[in-house]
LODRENVEX-558675 format. One line per field, with one value per atom (N, C-alpha, C): residue number from 1; x, y, z negated; residue in three letters. Coordinates in steps of 0.02 Angstrom, whole numbers. Example, Ala and Ser with C-alpha at 12.3 -4.5 7.8 and 13.67 -1.06 7.14 Angstrom:
nr	(1,1,1,2,2,2)
x	(660,615,660,642,684,645)
y	(-284,-225,-165,-112,-53,2)
z	(-390,-390,-390,-354,-357,-394)
rest	(ALA,ALA,ALA,SER,SER,SER)
END
This chain:
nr	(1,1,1,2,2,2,3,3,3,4,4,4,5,5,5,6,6,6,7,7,7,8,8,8,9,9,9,10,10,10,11,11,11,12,12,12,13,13,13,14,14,14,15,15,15,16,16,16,17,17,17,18,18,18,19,19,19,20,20,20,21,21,21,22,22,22,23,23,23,24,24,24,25,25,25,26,26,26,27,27,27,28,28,28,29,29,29,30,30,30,31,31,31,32,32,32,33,33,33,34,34,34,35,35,35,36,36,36,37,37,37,38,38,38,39,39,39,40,40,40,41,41,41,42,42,42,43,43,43,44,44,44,45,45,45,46,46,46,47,47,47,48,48,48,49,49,49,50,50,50,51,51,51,52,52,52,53,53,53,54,54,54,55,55,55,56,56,56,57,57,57,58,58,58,59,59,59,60,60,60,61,61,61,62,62,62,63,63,63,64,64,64,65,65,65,66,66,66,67,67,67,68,68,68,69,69,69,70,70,70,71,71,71,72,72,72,73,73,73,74,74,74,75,75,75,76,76,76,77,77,77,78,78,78,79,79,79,80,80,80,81,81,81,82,82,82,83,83,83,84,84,84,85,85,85,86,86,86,87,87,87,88,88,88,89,89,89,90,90,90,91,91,91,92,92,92,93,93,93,94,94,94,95,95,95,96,96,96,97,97,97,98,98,98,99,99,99,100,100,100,101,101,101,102,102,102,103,103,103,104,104,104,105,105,105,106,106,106,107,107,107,108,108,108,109,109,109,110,110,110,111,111,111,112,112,112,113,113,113,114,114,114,115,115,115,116,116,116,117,117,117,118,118,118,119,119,119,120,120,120,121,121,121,122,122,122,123,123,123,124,124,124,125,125,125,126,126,126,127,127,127,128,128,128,129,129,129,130,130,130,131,131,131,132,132,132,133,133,133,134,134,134,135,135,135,136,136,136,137,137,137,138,138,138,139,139,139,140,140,140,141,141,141,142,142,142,143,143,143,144,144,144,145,145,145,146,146,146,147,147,147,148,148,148,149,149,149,150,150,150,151,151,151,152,152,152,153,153,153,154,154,154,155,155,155,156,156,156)
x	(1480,1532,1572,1634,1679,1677,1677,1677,1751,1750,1838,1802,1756,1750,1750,1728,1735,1820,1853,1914,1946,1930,1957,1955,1893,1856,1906,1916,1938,2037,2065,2132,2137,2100,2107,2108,2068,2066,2126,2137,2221,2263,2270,2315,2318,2247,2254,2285,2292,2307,2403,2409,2493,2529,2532,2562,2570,2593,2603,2604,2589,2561,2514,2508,2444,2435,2381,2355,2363,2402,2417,2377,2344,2311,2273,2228,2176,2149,2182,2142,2132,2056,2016,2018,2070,2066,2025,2029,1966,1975,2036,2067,2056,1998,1986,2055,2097,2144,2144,2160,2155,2225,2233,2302,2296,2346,2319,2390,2410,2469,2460,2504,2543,2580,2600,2657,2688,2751,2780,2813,2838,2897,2937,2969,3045,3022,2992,2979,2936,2936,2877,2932,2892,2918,2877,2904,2880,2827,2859,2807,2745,2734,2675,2629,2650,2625,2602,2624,2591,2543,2547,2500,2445,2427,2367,2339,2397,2345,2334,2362,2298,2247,2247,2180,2143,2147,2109,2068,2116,2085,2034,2054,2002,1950,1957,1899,1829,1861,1832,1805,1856,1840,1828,1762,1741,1715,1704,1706,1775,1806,1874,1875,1859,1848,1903,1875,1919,1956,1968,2019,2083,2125,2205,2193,2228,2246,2326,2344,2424,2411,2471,2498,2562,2573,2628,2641,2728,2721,2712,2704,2702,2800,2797,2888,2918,2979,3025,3046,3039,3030,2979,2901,2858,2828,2777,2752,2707,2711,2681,2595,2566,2467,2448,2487,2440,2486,2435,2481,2533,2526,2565,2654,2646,2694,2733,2702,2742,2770,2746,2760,2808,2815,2875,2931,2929,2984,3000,2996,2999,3071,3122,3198,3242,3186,3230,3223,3272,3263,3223,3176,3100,3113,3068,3081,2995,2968,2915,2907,2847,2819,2753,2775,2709,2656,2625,2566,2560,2615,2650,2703,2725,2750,2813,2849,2927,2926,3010,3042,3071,3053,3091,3127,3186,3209,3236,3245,3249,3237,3238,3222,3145,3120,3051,3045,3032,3041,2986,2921,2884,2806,2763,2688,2642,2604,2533,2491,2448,2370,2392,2363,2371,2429,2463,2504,2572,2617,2699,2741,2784,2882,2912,2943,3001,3057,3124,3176,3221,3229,3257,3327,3379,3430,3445,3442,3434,3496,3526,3563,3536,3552,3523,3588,3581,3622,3621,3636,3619,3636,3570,3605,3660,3691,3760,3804,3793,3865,3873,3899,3911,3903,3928,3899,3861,3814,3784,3793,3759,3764,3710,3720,3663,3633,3555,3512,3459,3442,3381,3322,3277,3220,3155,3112,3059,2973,2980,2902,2848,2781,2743,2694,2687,2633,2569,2526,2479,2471,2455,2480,2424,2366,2321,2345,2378,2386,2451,2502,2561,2543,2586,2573,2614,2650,2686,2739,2759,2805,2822,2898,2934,2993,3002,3084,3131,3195,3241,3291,3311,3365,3409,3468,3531,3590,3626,3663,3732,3749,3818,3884)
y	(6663,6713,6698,6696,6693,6756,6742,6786,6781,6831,6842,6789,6784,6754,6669,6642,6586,6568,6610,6583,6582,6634,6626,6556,6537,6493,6422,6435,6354,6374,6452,6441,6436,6445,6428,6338,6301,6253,6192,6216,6225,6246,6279,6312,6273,6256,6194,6138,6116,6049,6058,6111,6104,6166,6133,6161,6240,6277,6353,6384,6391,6420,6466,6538,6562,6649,6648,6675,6747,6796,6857,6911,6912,6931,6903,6941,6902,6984,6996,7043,7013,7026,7035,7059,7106,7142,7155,7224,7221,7203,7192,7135,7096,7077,6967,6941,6984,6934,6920,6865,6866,6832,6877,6863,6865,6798,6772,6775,6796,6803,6760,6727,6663,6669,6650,6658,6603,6599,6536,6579,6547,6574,6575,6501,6480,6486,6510,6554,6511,6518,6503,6483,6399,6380,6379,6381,6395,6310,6247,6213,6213,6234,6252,6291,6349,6411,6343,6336,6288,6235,6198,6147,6185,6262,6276,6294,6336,6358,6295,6231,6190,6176,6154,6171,6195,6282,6295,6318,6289,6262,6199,6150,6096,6111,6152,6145,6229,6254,6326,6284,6237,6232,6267,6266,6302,6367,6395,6467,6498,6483,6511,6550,6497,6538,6580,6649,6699,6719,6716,6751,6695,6772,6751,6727,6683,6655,6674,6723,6722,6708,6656,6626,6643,6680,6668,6708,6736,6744,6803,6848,6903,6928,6965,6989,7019,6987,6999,7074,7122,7183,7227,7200,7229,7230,7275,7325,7243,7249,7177,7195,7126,7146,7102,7070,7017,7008,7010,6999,6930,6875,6830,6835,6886,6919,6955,6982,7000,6948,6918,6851,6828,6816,6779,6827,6892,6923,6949,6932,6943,6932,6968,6958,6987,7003,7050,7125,7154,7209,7233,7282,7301,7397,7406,7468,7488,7541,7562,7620,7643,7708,7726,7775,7798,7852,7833,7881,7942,7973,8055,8037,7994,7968,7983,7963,7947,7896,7886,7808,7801,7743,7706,7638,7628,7557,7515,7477,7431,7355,7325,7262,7254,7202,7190,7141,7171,7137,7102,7098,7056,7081,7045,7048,7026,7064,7043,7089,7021,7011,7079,7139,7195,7245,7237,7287,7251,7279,7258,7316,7287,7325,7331,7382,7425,7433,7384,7425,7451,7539,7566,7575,7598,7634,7709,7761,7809,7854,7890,7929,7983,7997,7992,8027,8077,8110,8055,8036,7998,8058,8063,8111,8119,8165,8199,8155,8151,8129,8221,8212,8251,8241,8158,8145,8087,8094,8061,7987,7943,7849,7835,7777,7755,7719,7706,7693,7637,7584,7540,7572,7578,7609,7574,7540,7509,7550,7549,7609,7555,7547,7493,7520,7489,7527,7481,7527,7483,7451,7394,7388,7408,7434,7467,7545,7558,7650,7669,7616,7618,7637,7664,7656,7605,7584,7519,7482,7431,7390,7356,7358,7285,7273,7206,7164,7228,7235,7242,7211,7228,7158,7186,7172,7178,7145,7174,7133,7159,7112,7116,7071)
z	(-5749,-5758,-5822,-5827,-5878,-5905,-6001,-6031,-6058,-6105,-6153,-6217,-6227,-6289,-6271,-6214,-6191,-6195,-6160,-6160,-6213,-6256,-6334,-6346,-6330,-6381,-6352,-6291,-6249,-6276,-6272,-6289,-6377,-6387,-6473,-6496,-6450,-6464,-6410,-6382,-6377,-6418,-6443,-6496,-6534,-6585,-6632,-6616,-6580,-6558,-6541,-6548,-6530,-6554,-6631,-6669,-6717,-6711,-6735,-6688,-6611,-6570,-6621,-6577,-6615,-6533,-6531,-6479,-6497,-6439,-6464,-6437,-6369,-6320,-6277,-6247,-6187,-6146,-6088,-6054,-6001,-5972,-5927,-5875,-5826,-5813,-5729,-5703,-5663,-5585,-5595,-5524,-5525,-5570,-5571,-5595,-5639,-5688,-5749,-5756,-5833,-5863,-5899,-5946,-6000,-6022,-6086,-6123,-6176,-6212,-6265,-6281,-6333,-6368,-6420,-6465,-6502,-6545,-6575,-6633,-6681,-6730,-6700,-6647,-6633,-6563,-6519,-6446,-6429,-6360,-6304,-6247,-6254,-6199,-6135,-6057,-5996,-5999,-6016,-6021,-6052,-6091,-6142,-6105,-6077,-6049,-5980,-5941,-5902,-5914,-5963,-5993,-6007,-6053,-6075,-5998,-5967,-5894,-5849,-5865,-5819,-5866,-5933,-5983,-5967,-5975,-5936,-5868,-5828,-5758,-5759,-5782,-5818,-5840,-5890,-5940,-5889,-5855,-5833,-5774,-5733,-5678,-5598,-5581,-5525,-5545,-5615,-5635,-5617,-5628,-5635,-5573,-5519,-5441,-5418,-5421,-5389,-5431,-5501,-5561,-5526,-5545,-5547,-5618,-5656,-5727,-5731,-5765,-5819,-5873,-5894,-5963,-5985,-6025,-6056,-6096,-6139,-6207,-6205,-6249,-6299,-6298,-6224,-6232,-6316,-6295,-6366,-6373,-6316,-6326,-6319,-6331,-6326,-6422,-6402,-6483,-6493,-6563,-6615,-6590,-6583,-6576,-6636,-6664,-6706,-6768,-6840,-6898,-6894,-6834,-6850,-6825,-6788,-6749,-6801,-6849,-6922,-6953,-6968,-7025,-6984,-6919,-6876,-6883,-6896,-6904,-6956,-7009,-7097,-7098,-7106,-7127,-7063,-7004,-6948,-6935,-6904,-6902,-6841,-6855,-6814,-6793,-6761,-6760,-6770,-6823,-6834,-6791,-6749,-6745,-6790,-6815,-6880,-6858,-6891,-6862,-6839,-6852,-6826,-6776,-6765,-6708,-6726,-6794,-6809,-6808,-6789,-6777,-6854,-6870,-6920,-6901,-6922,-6896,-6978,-6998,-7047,-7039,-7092,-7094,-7116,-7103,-7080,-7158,-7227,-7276,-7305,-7285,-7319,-7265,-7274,-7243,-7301,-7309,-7353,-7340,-7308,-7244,-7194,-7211,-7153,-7151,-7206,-7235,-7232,-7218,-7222,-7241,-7263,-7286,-7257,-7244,-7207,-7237,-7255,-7295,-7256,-7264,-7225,-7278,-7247,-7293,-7266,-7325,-7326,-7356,-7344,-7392,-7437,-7494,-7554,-7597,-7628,-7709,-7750,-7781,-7837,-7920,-7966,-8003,-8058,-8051,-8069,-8017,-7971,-7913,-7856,-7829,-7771,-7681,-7714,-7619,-7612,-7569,-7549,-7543,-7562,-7543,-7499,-7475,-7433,-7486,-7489,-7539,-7505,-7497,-7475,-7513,-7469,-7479,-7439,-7476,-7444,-7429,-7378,-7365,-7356,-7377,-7358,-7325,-7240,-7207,-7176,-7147,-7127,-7058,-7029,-6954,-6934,-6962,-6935,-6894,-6963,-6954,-6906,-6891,-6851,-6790,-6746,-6691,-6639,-6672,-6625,-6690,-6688,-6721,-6663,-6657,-6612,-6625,-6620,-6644,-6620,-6625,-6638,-6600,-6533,-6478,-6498,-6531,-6553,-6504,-6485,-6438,-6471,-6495,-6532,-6505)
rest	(UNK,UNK,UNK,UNK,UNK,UNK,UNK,UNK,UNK,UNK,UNK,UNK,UNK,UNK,UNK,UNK,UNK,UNK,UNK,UNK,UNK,UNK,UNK,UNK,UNK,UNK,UNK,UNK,UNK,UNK,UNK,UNK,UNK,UNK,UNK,UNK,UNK,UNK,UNK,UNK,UNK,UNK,UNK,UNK,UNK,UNK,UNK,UNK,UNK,UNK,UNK,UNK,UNK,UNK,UNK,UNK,UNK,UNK,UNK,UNK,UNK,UNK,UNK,UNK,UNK,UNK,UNK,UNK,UNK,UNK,UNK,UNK,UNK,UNK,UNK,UNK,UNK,UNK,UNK,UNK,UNK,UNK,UNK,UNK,UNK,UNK,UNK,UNK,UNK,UNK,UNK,UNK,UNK,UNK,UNK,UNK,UNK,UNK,UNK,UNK,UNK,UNK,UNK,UNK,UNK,UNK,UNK,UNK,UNK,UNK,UNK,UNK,UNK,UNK,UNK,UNK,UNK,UNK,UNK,UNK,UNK,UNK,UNK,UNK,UNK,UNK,UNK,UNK,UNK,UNK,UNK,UNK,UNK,UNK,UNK,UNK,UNK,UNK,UNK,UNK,UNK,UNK,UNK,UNK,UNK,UNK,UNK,UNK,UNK,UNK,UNK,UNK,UNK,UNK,UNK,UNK,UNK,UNK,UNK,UNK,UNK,UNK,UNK,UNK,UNK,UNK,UNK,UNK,UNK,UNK,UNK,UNK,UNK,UNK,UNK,UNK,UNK,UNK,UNK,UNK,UNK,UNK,UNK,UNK,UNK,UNK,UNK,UNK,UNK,UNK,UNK,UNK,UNK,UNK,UNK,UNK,UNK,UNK,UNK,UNK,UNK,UNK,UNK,UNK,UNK,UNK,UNK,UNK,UNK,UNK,UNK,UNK,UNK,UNK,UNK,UNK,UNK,UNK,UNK,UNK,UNK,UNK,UNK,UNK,UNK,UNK,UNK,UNK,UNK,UNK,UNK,UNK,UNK,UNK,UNK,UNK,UNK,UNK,UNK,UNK,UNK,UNK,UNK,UNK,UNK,UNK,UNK,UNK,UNK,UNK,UNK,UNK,UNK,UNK,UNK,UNK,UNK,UNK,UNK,UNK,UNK,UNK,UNK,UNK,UNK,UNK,UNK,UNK,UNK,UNK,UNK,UNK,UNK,UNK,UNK,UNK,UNK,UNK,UNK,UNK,UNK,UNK,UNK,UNK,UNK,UNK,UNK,UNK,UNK,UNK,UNK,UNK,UNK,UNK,UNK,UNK,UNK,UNK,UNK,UNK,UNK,UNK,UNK,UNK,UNK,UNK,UNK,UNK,UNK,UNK,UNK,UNK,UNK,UNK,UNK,UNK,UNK,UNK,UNK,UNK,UNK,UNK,UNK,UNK,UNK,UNK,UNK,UNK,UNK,UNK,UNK,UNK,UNK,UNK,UNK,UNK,UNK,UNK,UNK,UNK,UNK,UNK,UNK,UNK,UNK,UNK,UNK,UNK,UNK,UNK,UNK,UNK,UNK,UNK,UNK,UNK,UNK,UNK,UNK,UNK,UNK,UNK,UNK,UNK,UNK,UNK,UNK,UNK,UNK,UNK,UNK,UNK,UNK,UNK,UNK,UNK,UNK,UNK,UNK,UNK,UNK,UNK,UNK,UNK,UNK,UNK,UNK,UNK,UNK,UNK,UNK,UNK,UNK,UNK,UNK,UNK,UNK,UNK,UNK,UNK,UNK,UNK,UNK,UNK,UNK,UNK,UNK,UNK,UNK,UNK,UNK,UNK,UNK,UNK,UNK,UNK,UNK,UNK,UNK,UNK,UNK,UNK,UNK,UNK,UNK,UNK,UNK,UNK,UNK,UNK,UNK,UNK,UNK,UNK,UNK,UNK,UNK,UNK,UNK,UNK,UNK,UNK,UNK,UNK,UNK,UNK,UNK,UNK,UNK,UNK,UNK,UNK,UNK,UNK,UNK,UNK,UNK,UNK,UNK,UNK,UNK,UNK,UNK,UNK,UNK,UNK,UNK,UNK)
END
């Protein structure tokens, strides 16, 4: 029987071998599928996603059996699963849900290990003025405590 930790073990060592790939997901699920999510800084190409799933067809073999196998990326509009998915988007704009379930949208300003920056712009008194300015304001949260982070599709 194929486990989740076997395939970790066989798409990780894939991963090493080709480049800044870095593994975002792996469900199991109870249809006999298993889907495996991927990631890049500069995307995911459809060849890649094919090369690991004959990997591991190779390497699983006649286990593999009755599982459907999906490969491929980690959508550009779906919520972040993995700190590397941060670091790839350091300088874009993200949209936060927080633990009370407000939206924040800003730029995605820095990552360190579990924790990242939010600079939002805010309007703001400034004192002895009368009206309001917009103000950059950086909130630093935890990607533990979030309830979703995802890119930002701008279509301009």
């Amino acid at each position: 029987m194929i486990t989740k930790d076997t395939i970790k073990e066989l798409v990780e060592k894939w991963l090493a071998e080709h480049g800044s790939y870095f593994l975002v997901d792996i469900q199991m699920e109870a249809d006999d599928r298993i889907v495996i999510e991927i990631d890049h800084a500069d995307g995911v190409w459809i060849e890649d996603c094919a090369e690991l799933s004959r990997y591991l067809q190779d390497n699983l073999g006649d286990e593999l059996g009755d599982y459907e196998l999906e490969v491929g990326s980690a959508g550009l509009g779906q919520p972040f699963k993995v700190a590397q998915q941060y670091e790839c988007h350091v300088g874009d704009d993200v949209e936060v849900v927080d633990a009370a379930g407000k939206k924040h949208t800003g730029v995605l300003k820095k990552v360190d290990g579990r924790t990242f920056t939010l600079t939002t712009k805010e309007k703001q008194v400034p004192e002895g003025k009368k009206r309001p300015v917009l103000v950059e304001v950086d909130t630093d949260y935890s990607m533990d405590e979030v309830k979703s982070t995802k890119y930002l599709l701008a279509f301009k």
